[in-house]
ChimeraX commands (.cxc) that place a marker at each C-alpha (Angstrom):
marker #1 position -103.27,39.38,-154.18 radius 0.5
marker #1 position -101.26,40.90,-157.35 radius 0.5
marker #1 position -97.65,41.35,-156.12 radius 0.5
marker #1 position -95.97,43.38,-159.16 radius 0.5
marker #1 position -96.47,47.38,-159.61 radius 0.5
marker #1 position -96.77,49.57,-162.46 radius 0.5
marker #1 position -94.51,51.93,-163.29 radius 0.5
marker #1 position -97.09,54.59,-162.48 radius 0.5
marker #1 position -97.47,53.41,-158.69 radius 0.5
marker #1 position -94.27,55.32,-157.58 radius 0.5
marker #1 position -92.68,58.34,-158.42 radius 0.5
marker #1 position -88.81,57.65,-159.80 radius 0.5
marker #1 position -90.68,54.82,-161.73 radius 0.5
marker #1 position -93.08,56.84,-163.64 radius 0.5
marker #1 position -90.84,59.34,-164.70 radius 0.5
marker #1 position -88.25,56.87,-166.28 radius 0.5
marker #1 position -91.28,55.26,-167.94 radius 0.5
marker #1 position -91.94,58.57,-169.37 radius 0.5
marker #1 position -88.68,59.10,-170.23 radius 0.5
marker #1 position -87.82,55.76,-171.59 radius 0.5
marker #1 position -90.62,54.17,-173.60 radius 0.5
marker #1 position -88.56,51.55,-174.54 radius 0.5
marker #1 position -89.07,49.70,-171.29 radius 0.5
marker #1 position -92.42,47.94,-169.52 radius 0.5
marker #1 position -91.11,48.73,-165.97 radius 0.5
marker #1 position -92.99,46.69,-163.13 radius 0.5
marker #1 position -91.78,46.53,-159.48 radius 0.5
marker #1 position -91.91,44.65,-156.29 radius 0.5
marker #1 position -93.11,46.43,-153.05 radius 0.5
marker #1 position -92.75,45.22,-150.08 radius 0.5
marker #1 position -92.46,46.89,-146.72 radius 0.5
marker #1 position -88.96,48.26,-145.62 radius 0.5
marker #1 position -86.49,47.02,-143.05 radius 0.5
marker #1 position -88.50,45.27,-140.13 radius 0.5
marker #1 position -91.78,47.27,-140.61 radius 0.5
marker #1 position -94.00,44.30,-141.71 radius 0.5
marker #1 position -93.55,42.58,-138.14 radius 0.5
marker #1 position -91.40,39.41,-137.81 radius 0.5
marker #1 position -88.19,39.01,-140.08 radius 0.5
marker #1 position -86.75,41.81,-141.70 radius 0.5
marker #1 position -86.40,42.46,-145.48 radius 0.5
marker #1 position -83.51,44.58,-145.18 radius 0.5
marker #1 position -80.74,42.38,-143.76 radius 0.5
marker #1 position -78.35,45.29,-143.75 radius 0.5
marker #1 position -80.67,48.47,-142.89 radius 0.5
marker #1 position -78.80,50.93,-140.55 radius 0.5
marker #1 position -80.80,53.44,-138.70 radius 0.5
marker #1 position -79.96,56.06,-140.74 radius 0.5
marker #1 position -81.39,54.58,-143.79 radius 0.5
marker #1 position -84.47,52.73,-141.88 radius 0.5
marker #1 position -85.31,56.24,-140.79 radius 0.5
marker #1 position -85.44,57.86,-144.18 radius 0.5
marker #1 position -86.41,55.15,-146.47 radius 0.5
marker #1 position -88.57,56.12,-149.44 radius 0.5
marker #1 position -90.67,53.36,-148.28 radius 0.5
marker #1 position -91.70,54.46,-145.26 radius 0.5
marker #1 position -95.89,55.17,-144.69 radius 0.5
marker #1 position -94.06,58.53,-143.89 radius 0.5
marker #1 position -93.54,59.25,-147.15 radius 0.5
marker #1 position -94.81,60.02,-150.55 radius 0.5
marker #1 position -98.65,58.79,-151.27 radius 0.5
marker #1 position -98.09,56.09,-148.91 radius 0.5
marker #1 position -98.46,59.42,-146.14 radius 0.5
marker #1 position -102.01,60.19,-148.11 radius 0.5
marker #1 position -103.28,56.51,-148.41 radius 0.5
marker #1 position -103.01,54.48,-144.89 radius 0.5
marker #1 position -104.10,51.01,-147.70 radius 0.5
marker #1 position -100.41,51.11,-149.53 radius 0.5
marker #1 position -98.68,51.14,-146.33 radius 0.5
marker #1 position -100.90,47.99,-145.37 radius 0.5
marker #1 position -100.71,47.04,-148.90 radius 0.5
marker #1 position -96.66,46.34,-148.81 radius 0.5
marker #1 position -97.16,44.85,-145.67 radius 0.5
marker #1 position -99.77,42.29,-146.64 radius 0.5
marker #1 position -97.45,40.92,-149.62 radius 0.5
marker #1 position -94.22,40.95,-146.94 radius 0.5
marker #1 position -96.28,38.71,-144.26 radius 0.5
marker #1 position -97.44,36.18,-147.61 radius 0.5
marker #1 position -94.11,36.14,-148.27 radius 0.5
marker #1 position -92.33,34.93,-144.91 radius 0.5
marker #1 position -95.47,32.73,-144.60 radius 0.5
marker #1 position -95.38,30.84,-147.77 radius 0.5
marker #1 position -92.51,31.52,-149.28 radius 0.5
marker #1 position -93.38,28.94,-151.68 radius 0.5
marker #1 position -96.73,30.32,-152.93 radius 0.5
marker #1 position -95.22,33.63,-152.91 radius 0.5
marker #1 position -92.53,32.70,-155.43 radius 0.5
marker #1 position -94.86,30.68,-157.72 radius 0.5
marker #1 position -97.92,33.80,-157.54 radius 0.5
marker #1 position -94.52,36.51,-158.20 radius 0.5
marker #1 position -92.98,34.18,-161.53 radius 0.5
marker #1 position -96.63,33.79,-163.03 radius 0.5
marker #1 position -96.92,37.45,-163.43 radius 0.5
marker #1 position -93.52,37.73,-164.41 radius 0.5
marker #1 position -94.28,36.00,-167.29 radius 0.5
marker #1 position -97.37,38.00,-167.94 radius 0.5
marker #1 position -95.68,40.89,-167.94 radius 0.5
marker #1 position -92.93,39.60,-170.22 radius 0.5
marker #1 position -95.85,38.46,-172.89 radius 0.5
marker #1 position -96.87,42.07,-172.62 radius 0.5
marker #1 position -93.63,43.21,-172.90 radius 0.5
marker #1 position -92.47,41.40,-176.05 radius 0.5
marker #1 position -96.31,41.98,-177.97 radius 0.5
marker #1 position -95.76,45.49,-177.78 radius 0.5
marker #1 position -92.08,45.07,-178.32 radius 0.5
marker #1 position -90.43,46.48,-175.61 radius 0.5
marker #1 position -88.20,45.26,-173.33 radius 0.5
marker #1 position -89.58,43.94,-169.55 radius 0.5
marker #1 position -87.47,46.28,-166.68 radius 0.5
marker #1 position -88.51,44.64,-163.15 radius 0.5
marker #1 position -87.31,45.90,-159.35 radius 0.5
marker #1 position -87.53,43.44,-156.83 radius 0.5
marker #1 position -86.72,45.07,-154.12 radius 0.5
marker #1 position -88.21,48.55,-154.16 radius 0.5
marker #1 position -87.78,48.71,-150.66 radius 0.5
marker #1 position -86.48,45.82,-149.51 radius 0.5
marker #1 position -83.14,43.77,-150.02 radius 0.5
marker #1 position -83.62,40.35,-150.63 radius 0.5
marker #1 position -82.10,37.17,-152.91 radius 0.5
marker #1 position -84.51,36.68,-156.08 radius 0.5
marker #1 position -81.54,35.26,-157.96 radius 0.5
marker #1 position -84.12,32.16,-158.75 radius 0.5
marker #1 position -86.63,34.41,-160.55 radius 0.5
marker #1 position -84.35,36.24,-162.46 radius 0.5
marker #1 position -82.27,33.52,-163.71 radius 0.5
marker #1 position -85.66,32.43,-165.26 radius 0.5
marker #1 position -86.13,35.46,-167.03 radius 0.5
marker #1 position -82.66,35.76,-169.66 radius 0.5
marker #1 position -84.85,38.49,-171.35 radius 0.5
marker #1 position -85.89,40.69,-168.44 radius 0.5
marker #1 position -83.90,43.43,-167.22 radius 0.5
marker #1 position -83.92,43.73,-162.98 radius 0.5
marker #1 position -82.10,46.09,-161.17 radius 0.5
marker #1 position -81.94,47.40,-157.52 radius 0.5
marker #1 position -80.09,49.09,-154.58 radius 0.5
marker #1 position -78.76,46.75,-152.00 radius 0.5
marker #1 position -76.54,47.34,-148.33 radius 0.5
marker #1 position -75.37,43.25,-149.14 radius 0.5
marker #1 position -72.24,44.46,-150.73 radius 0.5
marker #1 position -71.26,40.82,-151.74 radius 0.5
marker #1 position -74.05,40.79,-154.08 radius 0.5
marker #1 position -72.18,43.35,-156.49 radius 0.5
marker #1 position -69.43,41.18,-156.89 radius 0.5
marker #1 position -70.70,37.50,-156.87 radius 0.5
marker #1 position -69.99,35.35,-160.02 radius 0.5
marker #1 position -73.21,33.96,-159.29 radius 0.5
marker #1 position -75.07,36.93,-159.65 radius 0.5
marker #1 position -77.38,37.02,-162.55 radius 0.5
marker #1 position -76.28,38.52,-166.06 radius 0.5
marker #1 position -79.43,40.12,-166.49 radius 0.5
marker #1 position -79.14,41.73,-162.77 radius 0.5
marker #1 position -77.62,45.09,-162.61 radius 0.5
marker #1 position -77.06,46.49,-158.90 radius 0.5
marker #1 position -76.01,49.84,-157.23 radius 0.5
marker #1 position -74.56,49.66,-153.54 radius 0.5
marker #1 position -76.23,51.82,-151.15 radius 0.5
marker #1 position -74.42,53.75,-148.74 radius 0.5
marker #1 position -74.52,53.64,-144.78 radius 0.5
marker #1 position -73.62,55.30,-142.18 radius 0.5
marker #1 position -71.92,52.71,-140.40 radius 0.5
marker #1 position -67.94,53.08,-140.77 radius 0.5
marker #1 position -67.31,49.45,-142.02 radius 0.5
marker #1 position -70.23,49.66,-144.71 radius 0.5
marker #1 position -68.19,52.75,-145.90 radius 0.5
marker #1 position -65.27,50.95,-146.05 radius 0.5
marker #1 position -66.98,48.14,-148.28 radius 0.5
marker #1 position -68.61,51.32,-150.65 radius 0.5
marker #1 position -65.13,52.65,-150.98 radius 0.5
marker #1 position -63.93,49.48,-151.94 radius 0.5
marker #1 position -66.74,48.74,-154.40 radius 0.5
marker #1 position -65.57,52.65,-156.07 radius 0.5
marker #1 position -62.12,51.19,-156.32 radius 0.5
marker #1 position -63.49,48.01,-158.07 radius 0.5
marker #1 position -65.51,50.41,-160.40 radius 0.5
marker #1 position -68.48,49.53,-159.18 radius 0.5
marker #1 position -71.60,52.75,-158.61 radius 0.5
marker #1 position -72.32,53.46,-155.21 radius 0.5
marker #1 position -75.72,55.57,-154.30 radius 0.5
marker #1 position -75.39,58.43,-151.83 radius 0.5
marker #1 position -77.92,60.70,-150.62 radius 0.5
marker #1 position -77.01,64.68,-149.95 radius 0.5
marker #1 position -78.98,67.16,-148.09 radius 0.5
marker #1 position -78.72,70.98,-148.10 radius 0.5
marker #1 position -79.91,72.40,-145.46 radius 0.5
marker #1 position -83.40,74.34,-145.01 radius 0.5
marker #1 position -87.08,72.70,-145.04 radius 0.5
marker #1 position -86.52,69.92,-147.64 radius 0.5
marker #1 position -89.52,67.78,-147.12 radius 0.5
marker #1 position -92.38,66.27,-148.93 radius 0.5
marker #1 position -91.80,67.40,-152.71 radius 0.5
marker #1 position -89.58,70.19,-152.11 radius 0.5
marker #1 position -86.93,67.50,-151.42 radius 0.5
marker #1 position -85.85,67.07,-155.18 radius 0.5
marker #1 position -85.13,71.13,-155.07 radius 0.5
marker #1 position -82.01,70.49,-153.39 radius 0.5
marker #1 position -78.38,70.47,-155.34 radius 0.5
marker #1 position -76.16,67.74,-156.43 radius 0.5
marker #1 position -72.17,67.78,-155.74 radius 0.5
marker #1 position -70.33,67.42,-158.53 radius 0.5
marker #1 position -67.44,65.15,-157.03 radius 0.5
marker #1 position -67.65,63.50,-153.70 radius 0.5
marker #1 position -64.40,62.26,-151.62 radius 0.5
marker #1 position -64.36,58.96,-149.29 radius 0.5
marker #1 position -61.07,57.20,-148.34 radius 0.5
marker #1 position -58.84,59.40,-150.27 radius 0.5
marker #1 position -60.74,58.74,-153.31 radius 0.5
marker #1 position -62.97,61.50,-155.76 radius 0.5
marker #1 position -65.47,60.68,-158.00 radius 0.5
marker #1 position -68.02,61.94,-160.51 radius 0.5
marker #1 position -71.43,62.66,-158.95 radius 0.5
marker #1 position -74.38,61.73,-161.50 radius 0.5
marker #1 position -78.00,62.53,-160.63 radius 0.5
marker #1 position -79.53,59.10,-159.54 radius 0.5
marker #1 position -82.77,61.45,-158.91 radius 0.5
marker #1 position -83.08,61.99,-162.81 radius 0.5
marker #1 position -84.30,58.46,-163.34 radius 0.5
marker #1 position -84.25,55.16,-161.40 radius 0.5
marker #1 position -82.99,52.87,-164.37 radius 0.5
marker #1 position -79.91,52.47,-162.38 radius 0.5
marker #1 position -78.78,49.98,-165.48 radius 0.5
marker #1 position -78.65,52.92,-167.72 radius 0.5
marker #1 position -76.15,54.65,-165.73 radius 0.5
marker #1 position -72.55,55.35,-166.83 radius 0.5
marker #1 position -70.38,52.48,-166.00 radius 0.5
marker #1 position -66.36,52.70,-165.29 radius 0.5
marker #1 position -63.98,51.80,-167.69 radius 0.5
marker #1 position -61.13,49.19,-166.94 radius 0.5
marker #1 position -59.11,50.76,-164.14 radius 0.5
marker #1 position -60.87,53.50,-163.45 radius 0.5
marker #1 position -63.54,53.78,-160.65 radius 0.5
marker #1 position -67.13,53.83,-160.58 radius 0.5
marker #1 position -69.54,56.95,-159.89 radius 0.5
marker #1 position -71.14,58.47,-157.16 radius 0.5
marker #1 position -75.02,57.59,-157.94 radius 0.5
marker #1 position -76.76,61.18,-155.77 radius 0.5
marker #1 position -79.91,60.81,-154.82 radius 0.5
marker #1 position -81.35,63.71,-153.10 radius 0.5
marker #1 position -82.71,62.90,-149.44 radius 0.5
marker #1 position -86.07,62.48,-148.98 radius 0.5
marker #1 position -87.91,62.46,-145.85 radius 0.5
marker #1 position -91.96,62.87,-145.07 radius 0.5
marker #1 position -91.78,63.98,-141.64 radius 0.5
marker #1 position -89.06,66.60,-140.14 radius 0.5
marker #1 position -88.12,63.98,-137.83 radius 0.5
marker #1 position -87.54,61.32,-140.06 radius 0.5
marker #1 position -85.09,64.04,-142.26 radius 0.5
marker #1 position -83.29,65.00,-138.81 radius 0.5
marker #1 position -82.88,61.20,-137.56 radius 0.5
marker #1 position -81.30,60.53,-141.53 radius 0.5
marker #1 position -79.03,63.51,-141.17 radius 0.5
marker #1 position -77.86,63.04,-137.70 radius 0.5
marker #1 position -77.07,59.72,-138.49 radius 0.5
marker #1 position -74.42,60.70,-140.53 radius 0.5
marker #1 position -76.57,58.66,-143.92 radius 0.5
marker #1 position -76.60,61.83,-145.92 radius 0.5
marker #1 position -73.91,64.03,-146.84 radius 0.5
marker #1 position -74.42,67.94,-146.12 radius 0.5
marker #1 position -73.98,69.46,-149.66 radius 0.5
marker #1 position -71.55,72.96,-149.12 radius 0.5
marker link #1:1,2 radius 0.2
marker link #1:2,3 radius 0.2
marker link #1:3,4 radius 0.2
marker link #1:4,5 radius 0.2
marker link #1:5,6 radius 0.2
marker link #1:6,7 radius 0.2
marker link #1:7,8 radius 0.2
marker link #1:8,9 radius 0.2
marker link #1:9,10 radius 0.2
marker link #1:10,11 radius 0.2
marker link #1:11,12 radius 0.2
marker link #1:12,13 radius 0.2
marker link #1:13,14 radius 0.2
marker link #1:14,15 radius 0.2
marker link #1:15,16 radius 0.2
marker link #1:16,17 radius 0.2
marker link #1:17,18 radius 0.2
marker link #1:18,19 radius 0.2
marker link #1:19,20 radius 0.2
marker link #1:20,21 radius 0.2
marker link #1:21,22 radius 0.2
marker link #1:22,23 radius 0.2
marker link #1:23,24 radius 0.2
marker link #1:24,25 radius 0.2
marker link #1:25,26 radius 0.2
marker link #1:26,27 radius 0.2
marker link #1:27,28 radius 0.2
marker link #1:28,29 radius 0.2
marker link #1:29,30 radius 0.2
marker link #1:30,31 radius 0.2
marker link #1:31,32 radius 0.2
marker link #1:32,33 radius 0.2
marker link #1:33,34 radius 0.2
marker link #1:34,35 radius 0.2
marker link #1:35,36 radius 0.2
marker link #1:36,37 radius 0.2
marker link #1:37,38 radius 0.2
marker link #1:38,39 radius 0.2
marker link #1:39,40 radius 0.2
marker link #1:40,41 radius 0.2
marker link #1:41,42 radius 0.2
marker link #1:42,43 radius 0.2
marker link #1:43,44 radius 0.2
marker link #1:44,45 radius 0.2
marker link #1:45,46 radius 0.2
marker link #1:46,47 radius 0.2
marker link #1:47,48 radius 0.2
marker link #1:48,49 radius 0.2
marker link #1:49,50 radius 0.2
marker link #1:50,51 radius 0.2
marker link #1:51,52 radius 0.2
marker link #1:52,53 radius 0.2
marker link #1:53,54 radius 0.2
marker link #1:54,55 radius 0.2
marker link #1:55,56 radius 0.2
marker link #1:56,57 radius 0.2
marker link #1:57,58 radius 0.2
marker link #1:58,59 radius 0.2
marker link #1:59,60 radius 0.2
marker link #1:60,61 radius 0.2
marker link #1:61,62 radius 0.2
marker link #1:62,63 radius 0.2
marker link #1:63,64 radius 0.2
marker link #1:64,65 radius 0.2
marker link #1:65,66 radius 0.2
marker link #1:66,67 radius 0.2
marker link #1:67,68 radius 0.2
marker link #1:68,69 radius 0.2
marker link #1:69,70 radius 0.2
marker link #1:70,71 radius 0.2
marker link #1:71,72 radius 0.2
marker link #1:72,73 radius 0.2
marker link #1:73,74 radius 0.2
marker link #1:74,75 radius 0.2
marker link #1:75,76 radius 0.2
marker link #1:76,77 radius 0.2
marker link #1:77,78 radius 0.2
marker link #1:78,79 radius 0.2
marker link #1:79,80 radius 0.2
marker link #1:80,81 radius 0.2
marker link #1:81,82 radius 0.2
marker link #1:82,83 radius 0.2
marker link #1:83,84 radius 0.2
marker link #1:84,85 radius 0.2
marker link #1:85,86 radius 0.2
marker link #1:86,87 radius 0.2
marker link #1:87,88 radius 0.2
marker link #1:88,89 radius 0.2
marker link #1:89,90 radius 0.2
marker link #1:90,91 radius 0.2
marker link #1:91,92 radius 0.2
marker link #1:92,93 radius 0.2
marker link #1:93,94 radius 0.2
marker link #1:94,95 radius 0.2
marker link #1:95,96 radius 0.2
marker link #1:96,97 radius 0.2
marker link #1:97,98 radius 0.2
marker link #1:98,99 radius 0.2
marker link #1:99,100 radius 0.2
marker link #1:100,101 radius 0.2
marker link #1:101,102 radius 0.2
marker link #1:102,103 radius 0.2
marker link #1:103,104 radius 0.2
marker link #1:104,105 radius 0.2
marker link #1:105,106 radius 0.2
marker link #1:106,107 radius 0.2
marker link #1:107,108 radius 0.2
marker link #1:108,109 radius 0.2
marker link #1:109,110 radius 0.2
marker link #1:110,111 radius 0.2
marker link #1:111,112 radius 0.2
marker link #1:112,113 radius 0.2
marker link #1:113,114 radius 0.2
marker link #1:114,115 radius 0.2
marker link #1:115,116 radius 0.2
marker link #1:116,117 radius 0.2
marker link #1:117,118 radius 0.2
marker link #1:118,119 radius 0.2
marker link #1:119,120 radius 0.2
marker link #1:120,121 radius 0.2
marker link #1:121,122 radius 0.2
marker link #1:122,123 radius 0.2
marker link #1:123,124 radius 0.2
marker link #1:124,125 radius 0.2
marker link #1:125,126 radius 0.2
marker link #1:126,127 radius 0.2
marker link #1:127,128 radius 0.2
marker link #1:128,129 radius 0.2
marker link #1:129,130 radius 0.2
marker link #1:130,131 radius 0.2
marker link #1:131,132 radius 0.2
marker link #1:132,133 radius 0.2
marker link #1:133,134 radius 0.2
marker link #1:134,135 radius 0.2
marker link #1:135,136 radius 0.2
marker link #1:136,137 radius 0.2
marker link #1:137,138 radius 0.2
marker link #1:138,139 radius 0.2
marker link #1:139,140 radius 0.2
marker link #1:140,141 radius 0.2
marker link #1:141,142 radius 0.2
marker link #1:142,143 radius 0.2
marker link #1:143,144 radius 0.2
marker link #1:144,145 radius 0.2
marker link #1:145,146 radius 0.2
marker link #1:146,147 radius 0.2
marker link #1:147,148 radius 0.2
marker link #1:148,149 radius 0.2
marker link #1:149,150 radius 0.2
marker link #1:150,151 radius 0.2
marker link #1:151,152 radius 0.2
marker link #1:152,153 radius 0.2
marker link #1:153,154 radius 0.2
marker link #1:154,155 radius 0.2
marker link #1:155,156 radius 0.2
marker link #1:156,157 radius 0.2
marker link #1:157,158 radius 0.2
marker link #1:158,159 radius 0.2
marker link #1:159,160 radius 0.2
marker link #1:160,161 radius 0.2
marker link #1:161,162 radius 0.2
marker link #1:162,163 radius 0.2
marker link #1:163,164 radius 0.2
marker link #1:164,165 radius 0.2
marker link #1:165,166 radius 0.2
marker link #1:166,167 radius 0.2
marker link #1:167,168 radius 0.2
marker link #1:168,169 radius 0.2
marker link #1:169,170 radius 0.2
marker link #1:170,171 radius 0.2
marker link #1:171,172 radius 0.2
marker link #1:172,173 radius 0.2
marker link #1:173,174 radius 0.2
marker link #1:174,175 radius 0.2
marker link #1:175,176 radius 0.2
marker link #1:176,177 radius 0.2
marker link #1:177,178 radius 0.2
marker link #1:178,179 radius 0.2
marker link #1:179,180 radius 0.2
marker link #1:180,181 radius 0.2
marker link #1:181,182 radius 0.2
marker link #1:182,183 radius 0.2
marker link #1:183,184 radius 0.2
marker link #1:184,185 radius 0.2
marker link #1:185,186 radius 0.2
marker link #1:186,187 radius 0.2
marker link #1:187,188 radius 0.2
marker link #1:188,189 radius 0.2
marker link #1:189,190 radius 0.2
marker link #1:190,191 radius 0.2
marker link #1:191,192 radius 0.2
marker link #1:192,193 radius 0.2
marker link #1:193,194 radius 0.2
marker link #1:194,195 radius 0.2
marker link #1:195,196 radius 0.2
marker link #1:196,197 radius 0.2
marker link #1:197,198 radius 0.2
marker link #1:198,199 radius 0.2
marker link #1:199,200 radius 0.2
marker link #1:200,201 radius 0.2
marker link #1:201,202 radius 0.2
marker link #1:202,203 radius 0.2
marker link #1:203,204 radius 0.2
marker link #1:204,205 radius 0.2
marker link #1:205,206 radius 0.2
marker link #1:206,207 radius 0.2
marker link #1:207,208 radius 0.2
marker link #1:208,209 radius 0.2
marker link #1:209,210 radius 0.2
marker link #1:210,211 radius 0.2
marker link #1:211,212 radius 0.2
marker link #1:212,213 radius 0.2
marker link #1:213,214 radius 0.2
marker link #1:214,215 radius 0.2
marker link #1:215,216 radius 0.2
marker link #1:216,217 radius 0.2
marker link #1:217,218 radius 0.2
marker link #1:218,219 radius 0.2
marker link #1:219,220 radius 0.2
marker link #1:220,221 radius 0.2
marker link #1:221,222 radius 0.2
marker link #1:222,223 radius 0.2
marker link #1:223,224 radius 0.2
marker link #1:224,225 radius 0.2
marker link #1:225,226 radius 0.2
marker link #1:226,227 radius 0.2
marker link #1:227,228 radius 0.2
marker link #1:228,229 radius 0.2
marker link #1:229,230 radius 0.2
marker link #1:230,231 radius 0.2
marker link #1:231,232 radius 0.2
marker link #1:232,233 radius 0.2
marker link #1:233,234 radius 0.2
marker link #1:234,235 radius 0.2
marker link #1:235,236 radius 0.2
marker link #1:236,237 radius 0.2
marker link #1:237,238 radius 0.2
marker link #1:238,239 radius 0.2
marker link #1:239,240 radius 0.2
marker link #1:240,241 radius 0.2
marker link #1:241,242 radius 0.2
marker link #1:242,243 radius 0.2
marker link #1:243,244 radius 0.2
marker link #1:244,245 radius 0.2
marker link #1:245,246 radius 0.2
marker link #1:246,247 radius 0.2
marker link #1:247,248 radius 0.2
marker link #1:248,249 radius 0.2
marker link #1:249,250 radius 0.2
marker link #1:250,251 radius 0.2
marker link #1:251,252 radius 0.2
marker link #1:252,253 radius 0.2
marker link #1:253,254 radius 0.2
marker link #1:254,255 radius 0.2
marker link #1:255,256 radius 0.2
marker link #1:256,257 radius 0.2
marker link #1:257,258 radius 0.2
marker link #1:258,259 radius 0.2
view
């Protein structure tokens, strides 16, 4: 079973690599939250987020093609089975990609965690060269000395009020957080991305800059805070399959109603 994606086998990915030629971007998909049965790959997942993850068979091709769905959730059950096997299959194509990457001379860009949020500290360590990034609801992550060099990571929001507190803290630290806004109306399916942006956004007494996380997902291209100052809002539009799922994500209080 391969285990990395191309860029072309989602979305956000395929535009950046359109965008940014510079970059061989490959990515990890595995099934969201608790989806692939047994232990979860989101350790942090709140409801709101579980109900409108990207990742869902709800969404994008994955509603289309029932074998992606099945796909992510083949690799996930490999995974918590043989952890072991997993890890060795995931580093030897890792390194395929990277002899790709530096005969056509262009830098390797990897996501681990499309749409989960686990610890591959151990692969990317191994990789000085490669360029990962990713989302994650483990807030300590952002911070840890131990975190790779080579790892760049955006905090996703929740709706829970002490994950909040953590994203407000990680602002103060300058450190991006990713929020997703809604406007209300039938935002579904592809029109999702036709909804606006704010420009600032306010938590715990703070404002910051908005930028469009929608525009690409090379979150380690996005502008960083200078000493003292505090990081940026990363807005991601939301995106939902079903009706449902875009209620359950706004009732939640996940997104953030755009005036």
């Amino acid at each position: 079973m391969k285990l990395l994606s191309p860029a072309s086998a989602n979305t956000k990915t395929r535009k950046s690599a359109e965008k940014a030629k510079e970059y061989r971007i490959v990515s990890l998909m595995l099934s969201p939250a608790d989806s692939g049965g047994g232990r979860t790959n989101c350790a942090n997942a709140s409801p709101g987020c579980t109900a409108g993850c990207v990742g869902n068979d709800s969404t994008g091709l994955a509603l289309v093609f029932r074998r992606i769905g099945e796909s992510r959730r083949e690799k996930t059950r490999w995974m918590h089975a043989d952890r072991a096997g997993f890890i060795k299959q995931l580093i030897a194509e890792l390194e395929d990609e990277q002899r790709i990457s530096e005969r056509e001379g262009v830098t390797l860009v990897a996501r681990l965690n499309c749409f989960s949020d686990l610890n591959f500290y151990s692969v990317i360590r191994r990789f000085p060269e490669m360029i990962a990034y990713d989302y994650s609801k483990v807030y300590n992550r952002l911070l840890d000395p131990e975190k790779p060099e080579n790892y760049f990571i955006t905090a996703s929001w929740s709706e829970r009020p002490a994950d909040q507190k953590r994203c407000a803290e990680l602002l103060r630290a300058g450190e991006n957080v990713a929020v997703p806004f809604y406007e209300d109306g039938p935002f579904t399916g592809n029109r999702a991305l036709n909804q606006r942006l704010p420009k600032t956004w306010t938590i715990d007494g703070l404002t910051v800059k908005v930028e469009d996380g929608d525009d690409s997902d090379l979150r380690f291209l996005d502008r960083r805070a200078k000493p003292g100052q505090p990081g940026y809002c990363i807005g991601l539009r939301l995106k939902a399959g079903t009706s449902a799922g875009r209620l359950a994500a706004i009732q939640s209080g996940f997104a953030h109603r755009v005036e």
